[in-house]
ZAVEX-141680 format. One line per 2 residues: their letters; for each residue x, y, z of C-alpha. Coordinates in steps of 0.5 Angstrom, whole numbers, plus 500, padded with zeros to 3 digits. Layout:
# residues N
a	X,Y,Z | ...
This chain:
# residues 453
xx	847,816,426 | 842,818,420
xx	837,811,420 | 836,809,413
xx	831,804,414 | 831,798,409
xx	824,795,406 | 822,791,411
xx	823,795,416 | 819,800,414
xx	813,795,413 | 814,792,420
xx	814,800,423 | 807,801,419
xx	804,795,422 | 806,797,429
xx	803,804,427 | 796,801,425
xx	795,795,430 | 794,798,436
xx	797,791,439 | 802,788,435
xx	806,782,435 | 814,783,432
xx	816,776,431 | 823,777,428
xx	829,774,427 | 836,778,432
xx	839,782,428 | 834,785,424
xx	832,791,428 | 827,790,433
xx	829,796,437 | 829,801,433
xx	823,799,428 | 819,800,435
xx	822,806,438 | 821,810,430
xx	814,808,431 | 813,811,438
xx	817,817,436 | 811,818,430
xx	805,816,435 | 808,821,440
xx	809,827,437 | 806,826,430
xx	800,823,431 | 800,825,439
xx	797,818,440 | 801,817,447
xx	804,820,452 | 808,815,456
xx	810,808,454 | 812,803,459
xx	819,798,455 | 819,791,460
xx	826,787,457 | 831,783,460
xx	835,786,466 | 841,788,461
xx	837,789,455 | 834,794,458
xx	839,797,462 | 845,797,456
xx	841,796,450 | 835,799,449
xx	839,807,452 | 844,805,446
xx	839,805,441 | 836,811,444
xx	842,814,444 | 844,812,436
xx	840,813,431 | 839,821,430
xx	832,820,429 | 831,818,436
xx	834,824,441 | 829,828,442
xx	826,822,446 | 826,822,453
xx	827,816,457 | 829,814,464
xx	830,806,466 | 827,805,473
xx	832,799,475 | 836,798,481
xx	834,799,488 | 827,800,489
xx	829,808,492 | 832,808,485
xx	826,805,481 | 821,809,484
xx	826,815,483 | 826,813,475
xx	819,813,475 | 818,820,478
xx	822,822,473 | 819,826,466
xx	820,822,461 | 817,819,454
xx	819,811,455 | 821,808,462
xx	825,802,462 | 824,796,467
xx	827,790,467 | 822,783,467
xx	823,781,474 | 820,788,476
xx	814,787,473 | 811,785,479
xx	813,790,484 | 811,795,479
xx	803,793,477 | 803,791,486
xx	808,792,490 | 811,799,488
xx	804,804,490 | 805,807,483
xx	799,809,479 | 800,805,472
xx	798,809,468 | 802,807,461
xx	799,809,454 | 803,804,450
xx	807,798,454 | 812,795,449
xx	814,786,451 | 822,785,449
xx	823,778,449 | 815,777,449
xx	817,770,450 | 819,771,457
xx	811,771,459 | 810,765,455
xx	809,761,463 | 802,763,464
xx	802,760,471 | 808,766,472
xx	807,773,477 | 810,776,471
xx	805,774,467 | 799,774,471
xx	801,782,474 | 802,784,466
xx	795,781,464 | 792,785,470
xx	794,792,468 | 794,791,460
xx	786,793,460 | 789,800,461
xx	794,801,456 | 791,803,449
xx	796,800,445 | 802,794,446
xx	807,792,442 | 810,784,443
xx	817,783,440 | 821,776,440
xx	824,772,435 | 822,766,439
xx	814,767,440 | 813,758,440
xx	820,756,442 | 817,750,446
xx	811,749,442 | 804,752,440
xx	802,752,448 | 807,757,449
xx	803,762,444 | 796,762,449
xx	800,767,454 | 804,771,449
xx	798,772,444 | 794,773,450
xx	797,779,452 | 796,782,447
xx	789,781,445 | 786,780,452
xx	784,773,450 | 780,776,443
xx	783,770,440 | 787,764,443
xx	781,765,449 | 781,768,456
xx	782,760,459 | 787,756,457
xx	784,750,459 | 780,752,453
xx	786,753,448 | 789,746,450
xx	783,743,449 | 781,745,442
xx	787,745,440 | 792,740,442
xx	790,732,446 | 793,728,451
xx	800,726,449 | 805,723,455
xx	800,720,461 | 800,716,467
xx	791,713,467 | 789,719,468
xx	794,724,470 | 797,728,462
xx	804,729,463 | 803,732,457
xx	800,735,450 | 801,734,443
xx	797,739,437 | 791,736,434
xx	791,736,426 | 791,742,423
xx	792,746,430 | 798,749,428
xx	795,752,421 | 788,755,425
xx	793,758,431 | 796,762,426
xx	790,764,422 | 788,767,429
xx	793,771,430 | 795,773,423
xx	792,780,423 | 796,782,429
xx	803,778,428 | 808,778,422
xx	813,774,422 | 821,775,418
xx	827,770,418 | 833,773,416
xx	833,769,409 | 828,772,407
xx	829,780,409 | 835,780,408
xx	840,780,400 | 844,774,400
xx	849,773,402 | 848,778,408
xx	852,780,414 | 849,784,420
xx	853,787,426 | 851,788,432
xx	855,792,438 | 852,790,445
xx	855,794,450 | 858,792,457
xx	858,797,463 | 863,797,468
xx	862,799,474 | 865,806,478
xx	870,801,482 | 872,796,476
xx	873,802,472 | 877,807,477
xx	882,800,476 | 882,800,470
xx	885,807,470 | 889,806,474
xx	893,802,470 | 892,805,464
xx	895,812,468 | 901,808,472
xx	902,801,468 | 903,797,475
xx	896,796,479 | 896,792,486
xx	890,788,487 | 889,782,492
xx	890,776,487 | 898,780,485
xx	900,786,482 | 900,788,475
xx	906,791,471 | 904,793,465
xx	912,795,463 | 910,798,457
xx	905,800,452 | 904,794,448
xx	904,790,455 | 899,795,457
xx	894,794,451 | 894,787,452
xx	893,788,460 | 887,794,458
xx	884,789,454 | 884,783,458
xx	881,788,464 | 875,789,459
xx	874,782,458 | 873,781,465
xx	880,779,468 | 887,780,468
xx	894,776,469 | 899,778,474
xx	906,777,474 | 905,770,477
xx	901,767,472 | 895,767,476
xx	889,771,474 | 885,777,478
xx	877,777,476 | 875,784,475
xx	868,784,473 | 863,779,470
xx	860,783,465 | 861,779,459
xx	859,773,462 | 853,776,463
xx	851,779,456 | 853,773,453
xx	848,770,457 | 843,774,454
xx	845,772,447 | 845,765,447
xx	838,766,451 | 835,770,445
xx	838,765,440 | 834,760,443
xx	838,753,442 | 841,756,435
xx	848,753,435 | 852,760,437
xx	860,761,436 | 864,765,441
xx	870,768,439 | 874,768,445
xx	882,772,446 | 885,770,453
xx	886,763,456 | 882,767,462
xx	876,767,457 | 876,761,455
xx	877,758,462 | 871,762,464
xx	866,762,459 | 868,754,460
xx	866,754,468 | 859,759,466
xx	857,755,461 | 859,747,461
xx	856,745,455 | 861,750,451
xx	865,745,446 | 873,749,443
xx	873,747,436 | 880,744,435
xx	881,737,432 | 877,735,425
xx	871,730,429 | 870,738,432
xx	869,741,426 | 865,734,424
xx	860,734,429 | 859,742,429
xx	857,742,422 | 853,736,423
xx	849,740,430 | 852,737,435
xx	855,743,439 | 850,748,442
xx	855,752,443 | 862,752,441
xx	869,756,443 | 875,758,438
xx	880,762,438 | 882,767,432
xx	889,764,431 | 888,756,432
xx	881,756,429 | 880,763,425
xx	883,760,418 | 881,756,413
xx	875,752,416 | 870,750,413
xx	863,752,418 | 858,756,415
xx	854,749,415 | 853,749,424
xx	851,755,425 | 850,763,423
xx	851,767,429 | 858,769,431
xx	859,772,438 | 866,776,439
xx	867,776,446 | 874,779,446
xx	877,782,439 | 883,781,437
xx	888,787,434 | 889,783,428
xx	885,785,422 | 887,778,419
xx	885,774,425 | 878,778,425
xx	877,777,418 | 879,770,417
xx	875,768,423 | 868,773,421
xx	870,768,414 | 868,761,418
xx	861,763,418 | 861,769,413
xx	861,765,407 | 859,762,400
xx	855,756,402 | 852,759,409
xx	845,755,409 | 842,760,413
xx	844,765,409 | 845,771,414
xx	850,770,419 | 849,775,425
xx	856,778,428 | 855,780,435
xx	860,784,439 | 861,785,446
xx	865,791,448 | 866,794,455
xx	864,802,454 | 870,806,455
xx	875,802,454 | 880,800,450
xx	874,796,446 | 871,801,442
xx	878,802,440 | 880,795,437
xx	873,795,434 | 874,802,430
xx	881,800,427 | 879,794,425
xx	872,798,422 | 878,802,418
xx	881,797,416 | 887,800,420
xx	888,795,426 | 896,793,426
xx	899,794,433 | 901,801,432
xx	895,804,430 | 892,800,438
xx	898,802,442 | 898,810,439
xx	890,809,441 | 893,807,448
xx	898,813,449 | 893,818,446
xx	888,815,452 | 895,816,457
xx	895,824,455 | 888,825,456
xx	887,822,463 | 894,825,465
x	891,832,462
């Protein structure tokens, strides 16, 4: 795909380009990602800068999200990536492999830099979800701050820098300028710019900013951070889509072909007979969701994948109330048991109290709740955890939040498909403005042909 990068991520790209460390405090959905990845590939075979870049994100982002994106944009291919995730035969295998940028999730970060035995010897280290080392007591923490010294430029990325307060600041900034700014002690920071708060005699069970802290801080680090909200970078009214990708593993994939090729699959919960092609993508899909009834009614647990990245989601939008779209009663029931704090929107007091900010996390379904509801006044991120085939139901369910009146005035749309499934085809359909029933179920006997062939 050609990369037509809008204003501001043009100007975000340059400021990596001319901050050795940079903090890229952006909202979701803006891009982080390729923004970063476009001023490597100029650093790397334009400028010839750097040579090796270190990218630390969570365990999925940095397994699913981060490959994706390389794979995406035209611009990036010639990038050479390798993710060190997995056994520690299979990180140090990744590791030994020649690559541009390695991958490596969060946890790792320790037995990298101490544990593993390897030299660190990365030009550039890129921090998804800064945030995550905003805990300066943290391993994580500590290894990273040990092994910045060596790397000659570092970029941090969040759309969260301060999600708990100012304190949090003092270990992500520090990271990025060693302390030339917020101090190298944070008994420093605290006490200049914050005072005691809740205490028992001379116990602080907390700290509250001085006057003015919040305005001196940011003048700090203002010649290395930016800062966009969606609002003010995006034309109103704006939509952005994003697609995070699921993968299942060889076994749940193998019984997803089994029953795509036999229509009938035999787990330990029950068989499944599909009976026909309709039966069958209605099957297929709840496979990819995670799940599948039998013919008993019960249903038999596939995967958790989709739990897990939207797990992710709502840690990356950091107490911003989200809406989840949700297909089968098995996904409710699910997504229910993950997260207790999820509320199904049904009656009119629901509609009320998440209008009115009291639903962290809310659950609908495209045919109960997807029409005419006015909710754009909750919340700006709708995350599709199972599409449906309709067209309508998906459109009318985008409108709930996609609207006139949206305050947030960018509405995020994420969707969690499962790769190489029959996801990516919904998807597509209802991209094409083609998604009847029969455009799905021709889908599903063309992927019969090729898997028989």
């Amino acid at each position: 795909m050609i990369y037509e990068a809008r204003e501001y991520q043009t100007f975000a790209t340059q400021f990596i380009l001319c901050h050795p460390a940079a903090g890229i405090f952006l909202d979701m959905g803006l891009g982080k990602s390729v923004i970063t990845l476009t001023a490597v590939a100029e650093l790397m075979f334009d400028r010839f800068e750097i040579g090796t870049v270190l990218i630390i994100a969570p365990l999925r982002v940095a397994r699913d999200t981060w490959p994706e994106e390389l794979g995406k944009w035209d611009h990036l291919s010639h990038l050479r990536w390798s993710a060190a995730i997995g056994s520690e035969k299979e990180r140090h295998a990744a590791l030994s492999r020649k690559a541009d940028l390695y991958l490596i999730n969060r946890e790792n970060v320790k037995w990298l830099i101490c544990d593993s035995g390897l030299q660190f010897c990365f030009d550039m280290i890129i921090v998804d979800e800064l945030s995550s080392f905003k805990s300066y007591k943290s391993e994580r923490f500590r290894a990273l701050r040990k092994a910045r010294p060596s790397a000659r430029r570092i970029v941090g990325l969040t759309g969260t820098p301060s999600s708990n307060g100012l304190m949090d600041l003092w270990a992500e900034i520090g990271l990025l300028d060693m302390g030339e700014r917020l101090g190298r002690y944070i008994g420093r920071y605290r006490d200049t710019y914050f005072m005691p708060d809740k205490r028992n005699a001379q116990q602080v069970f907390s700290y509250k900013p001085r006057e003015n802290a919040e305005d001196e801080i940011y003048k700090k680090i203002s010649d290395i951070t930016i800062s966009m909200r969606s609002e003010d970078y995006v034309d109103m009214p704006e939509r952005v889509d994003n697609i995070v990708y699921v993968h299942l593993s060889n076994a749940e994939m193998a019984l997803y072909k089994e029953l795509r090729r036999e229509l009938i699959l035999r787990l330990p919960d029950g068989e499944i007979d599909a009976k026909s092609a309709g039966g069958l993508t209605v099957k297929l899909l709840q496979m990819a969701n995670g799940a599948v009834y039998t013919d008993e009614g019960e249903y038999a647990l596939i995967h958790d994948r989709k739990l897990d990245a939207l797990e992710d989601l709502l840690e990356a939008a950091n107490g911003k109330q989200v809406m989840v779209a949700y297909n089968f009663r098995h996904d409710l029931d699910r997504i229910r048991l993950r997260f207790p704090i999820a509320r199904v929107i049904r009656a009119s007091n629901d509609i009320r109290d998440w209008n009115e900010g009291k639903i962290p996390l809310a659950l609908i379904h495209p045919d109960s709740a997807g029409y005419g509801l006015n909710l754009q006044s909750g919340g700006s991120t709708l995350i599709w955890y199972g599409l449906p085939w309709k067209l309508e139901a998906y459109q009318q369910t985008n409108f709930r939040l996609y609207r006139s009146g949206q305050p947030d005035n960018c509405v995020v749309i994420h969707h969690i498909l499962a790769k190489g499934t029959l996801d990516e085809r919904v998807l597509l359909s209802l991209q094409e403005k083609n998604a009847s029933q029969s455009a799905l179920l021709d889908a599903v006997r063309a992927d019969i042909r090729k898997e028989a062939a």
